[in-house]
N, C-alpha and C positions, 0 to 999 in steps of 0.2 A: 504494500500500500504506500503510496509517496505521504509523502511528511506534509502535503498541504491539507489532505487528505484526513490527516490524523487533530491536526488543527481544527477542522470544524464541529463543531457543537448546537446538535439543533435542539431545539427545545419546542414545547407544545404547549400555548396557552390557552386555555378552553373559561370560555363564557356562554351564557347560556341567555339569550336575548327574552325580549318584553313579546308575550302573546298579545298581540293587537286585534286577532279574529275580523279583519279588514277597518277597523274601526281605529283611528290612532287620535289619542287624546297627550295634552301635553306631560302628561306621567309617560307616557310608552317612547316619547320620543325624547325624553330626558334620558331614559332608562338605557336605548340602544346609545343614544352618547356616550354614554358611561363604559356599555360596553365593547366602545370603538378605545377608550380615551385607558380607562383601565389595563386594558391588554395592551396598547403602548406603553404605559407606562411601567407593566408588566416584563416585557423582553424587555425595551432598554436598561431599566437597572439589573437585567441579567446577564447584560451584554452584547445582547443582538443589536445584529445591527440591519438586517431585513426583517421583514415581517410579511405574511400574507393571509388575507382576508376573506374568507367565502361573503355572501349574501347574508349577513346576521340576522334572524327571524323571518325569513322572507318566505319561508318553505309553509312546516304544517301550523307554522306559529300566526301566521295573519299577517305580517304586516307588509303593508302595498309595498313594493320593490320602486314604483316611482316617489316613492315618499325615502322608503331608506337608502337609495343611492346619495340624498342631500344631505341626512345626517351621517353617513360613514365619510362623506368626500369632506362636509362643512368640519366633521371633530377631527380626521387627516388633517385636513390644511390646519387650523387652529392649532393642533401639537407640532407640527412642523414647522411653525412660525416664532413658536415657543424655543424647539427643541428642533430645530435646524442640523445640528454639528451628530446629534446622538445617532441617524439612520441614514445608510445608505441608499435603501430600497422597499419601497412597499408597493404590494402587486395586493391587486384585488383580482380572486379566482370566481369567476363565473360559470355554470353549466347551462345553464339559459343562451339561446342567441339571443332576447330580448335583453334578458340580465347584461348580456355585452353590450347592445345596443345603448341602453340607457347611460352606462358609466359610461361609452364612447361619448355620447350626447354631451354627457355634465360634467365632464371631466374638465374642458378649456373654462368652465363656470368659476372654478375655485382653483385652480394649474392654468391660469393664461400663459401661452406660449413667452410673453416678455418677461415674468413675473422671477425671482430671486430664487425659489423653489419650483421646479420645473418638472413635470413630467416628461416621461423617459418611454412610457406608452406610444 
């Protein structure tokens, strides 16, 4: 095994998102901040330095995917703006062509092409 190899250290942070049952009131979307904002702040004082993202709550849990692509990209940019120097890399993993669609869409929304933190998408 090469020594770069023996270097890396991945880790699993698991959260467990706000059931909205299509319905998202300002509890459900405080709640998924949290658990965008937590797990950042989870890996970086672990060390990491990427992170990656499914769809949090989007699946049996309810809540609309056009509503939480704003809170996962708005709490990203917001610790990124913070906490700039701490990550290299965060990918958000979709299975949805929709679910791609949407972060395609919102993505220049909060990562404008000019902007100091830049997506790499």
């Amino acid at each position: 095994m090469s020594k770069s190899r023996l270097n890396f250290c991945p880790y699993v942070v698991h959260t467990v998102g706000p059931i909205a049952q299509g319905r998202v009131t300002a509890a459900e979307q405080g709640a998924l901040r949290s658990c965008y904002k937590n797990s950042l702040q989870t890996a970086t004082s672990s060390g990491a330095r990427s992170v990656a993202f499914p769809c949090i709550s989007t699946g049996i849990y309810g809540y609309p995917p056009e509503q939480a692509v704003h809170e996962a990209l708005a709490t990203v940019r917001d610790f990124l703006d913070e906490h700039h120097e701490k990550l290299d890399r965060i990918i958000f993993c979709v299975f949805l062509p929709a679910d791609k669609d949407l972060y395609l869409d919102n993505l220049p929304l909060y990562f404008p092409a000019d902007a100091a933190v830049r997506s790499k998408l």
